[in-house]
N, C-alpha and C positions, 0 to 999 in steps of 0.2 A: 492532545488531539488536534491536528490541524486537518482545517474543513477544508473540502474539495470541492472546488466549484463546477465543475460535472456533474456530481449530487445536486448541489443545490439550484442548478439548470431544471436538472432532470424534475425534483421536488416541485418546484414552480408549474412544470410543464404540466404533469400527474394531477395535483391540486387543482391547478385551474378546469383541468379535464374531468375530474370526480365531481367537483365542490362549485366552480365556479369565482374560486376566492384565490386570492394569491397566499401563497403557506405563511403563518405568522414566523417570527425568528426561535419562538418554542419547536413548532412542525419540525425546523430546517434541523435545527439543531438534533430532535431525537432521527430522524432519520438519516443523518450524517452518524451518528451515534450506532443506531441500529446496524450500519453496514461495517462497521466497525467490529462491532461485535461480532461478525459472520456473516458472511457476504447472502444473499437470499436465495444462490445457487444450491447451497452447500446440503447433501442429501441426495443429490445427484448428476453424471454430469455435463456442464455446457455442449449445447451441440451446435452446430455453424448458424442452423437455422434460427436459434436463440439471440446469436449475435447478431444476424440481418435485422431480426423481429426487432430487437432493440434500436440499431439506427436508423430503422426507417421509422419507428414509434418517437424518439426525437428530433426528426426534421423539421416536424410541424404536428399542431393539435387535430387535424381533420386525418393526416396518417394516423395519427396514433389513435381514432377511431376505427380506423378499419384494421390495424393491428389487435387490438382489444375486440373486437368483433369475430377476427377471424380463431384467434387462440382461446377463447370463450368458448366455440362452438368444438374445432379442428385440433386444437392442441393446447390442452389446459393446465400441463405441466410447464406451462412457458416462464420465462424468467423476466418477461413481461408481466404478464401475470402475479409473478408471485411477488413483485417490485408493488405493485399498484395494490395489493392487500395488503403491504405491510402499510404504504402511504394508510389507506383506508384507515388500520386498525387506530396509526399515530393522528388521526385527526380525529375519531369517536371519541379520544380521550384526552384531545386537547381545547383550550377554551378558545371562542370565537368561530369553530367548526362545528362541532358537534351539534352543536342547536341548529345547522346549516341542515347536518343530518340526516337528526330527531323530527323536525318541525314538519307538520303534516300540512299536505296540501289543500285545502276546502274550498272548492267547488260542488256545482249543480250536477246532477246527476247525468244530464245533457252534456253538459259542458265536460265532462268525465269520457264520458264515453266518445266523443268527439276525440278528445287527447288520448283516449287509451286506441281509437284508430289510426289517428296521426303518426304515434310512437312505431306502433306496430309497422304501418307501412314504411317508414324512417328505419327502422331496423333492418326488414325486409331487403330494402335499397342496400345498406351496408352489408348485409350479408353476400348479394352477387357481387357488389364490387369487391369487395375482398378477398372474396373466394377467387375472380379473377385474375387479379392484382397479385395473392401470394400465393394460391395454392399451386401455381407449376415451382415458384421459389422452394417451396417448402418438397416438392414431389424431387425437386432434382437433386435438394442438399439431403433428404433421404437415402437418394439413390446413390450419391456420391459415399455416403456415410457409409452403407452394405455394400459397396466395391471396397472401399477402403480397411474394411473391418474382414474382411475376407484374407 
């Protein structure tokens, strides 16, 4: 198996994005591993808009929130998406993450409700930008894809 440092960019980028931690060299390895195995397309197939979604999701960590924002909501077959659950799943089950997690957060019940407005309107925020940001992207390679297919 020789690892590709693409993956292991991309893994870093994800990880830090989910977890807040840099992937251990377990992470790196099962998810070099996993694509290995079959790529996380596979099931159905790439469309252009999957390929944008992805380099603009590795540019930087603040895109690749409004990527993840917008295919959460807009398009949840993304290969974005399905990249970041597989991370997801290999970090539940690896040591040093999982308790990242698991671990619940205890605070005041004030203090709760503060942060569960915060989040909300922080979401809020990502949702118009993104939708501004990709949805004419995502409307054109649509479009381009039903002329194409024709």
């Amino acid at each position: 198996m020789v690892p590709q440092p693409s993956l292991d960019r991309e893994c870093q980028l994800f990880s830090q994005y989910l977890i807040a931690l840099r992937p251990s060299g377990y992470v790196l390895r099962k998810y070099q591993e996993a694509h290995q195995q079959g790529h996380p397309s596979i099931g159905r197939p790439l469309q252009l808009f999957d390929d944008i979604l992805m380099r603009l999701a590795l540019k930087h960590a603040y895109i690749l929130r409004l990527a993840d924002t917008y295919s959460c909501l807009f398009y949840k077959d993304a290969l974005l998406r399905r990249k970041l659950v597989l991370l997801l799943a290999i970090l539940e089950c690896s040591p040093g993450a999982f308790d990242r997690l698991d671990r619940p957060e205890v605070r005041s019940r004030p203090a709760l409700c503060g942060l569960l407005i915060l989040k909300g309107l922080a979401f809020g925020a990502m949702v118009v930008l993104s939708v501004a940001m990709l949805a004419p992207i995502h409307g054109a390679c649509e479009s381009f894809r039903h002329r194409w297919d024709r």
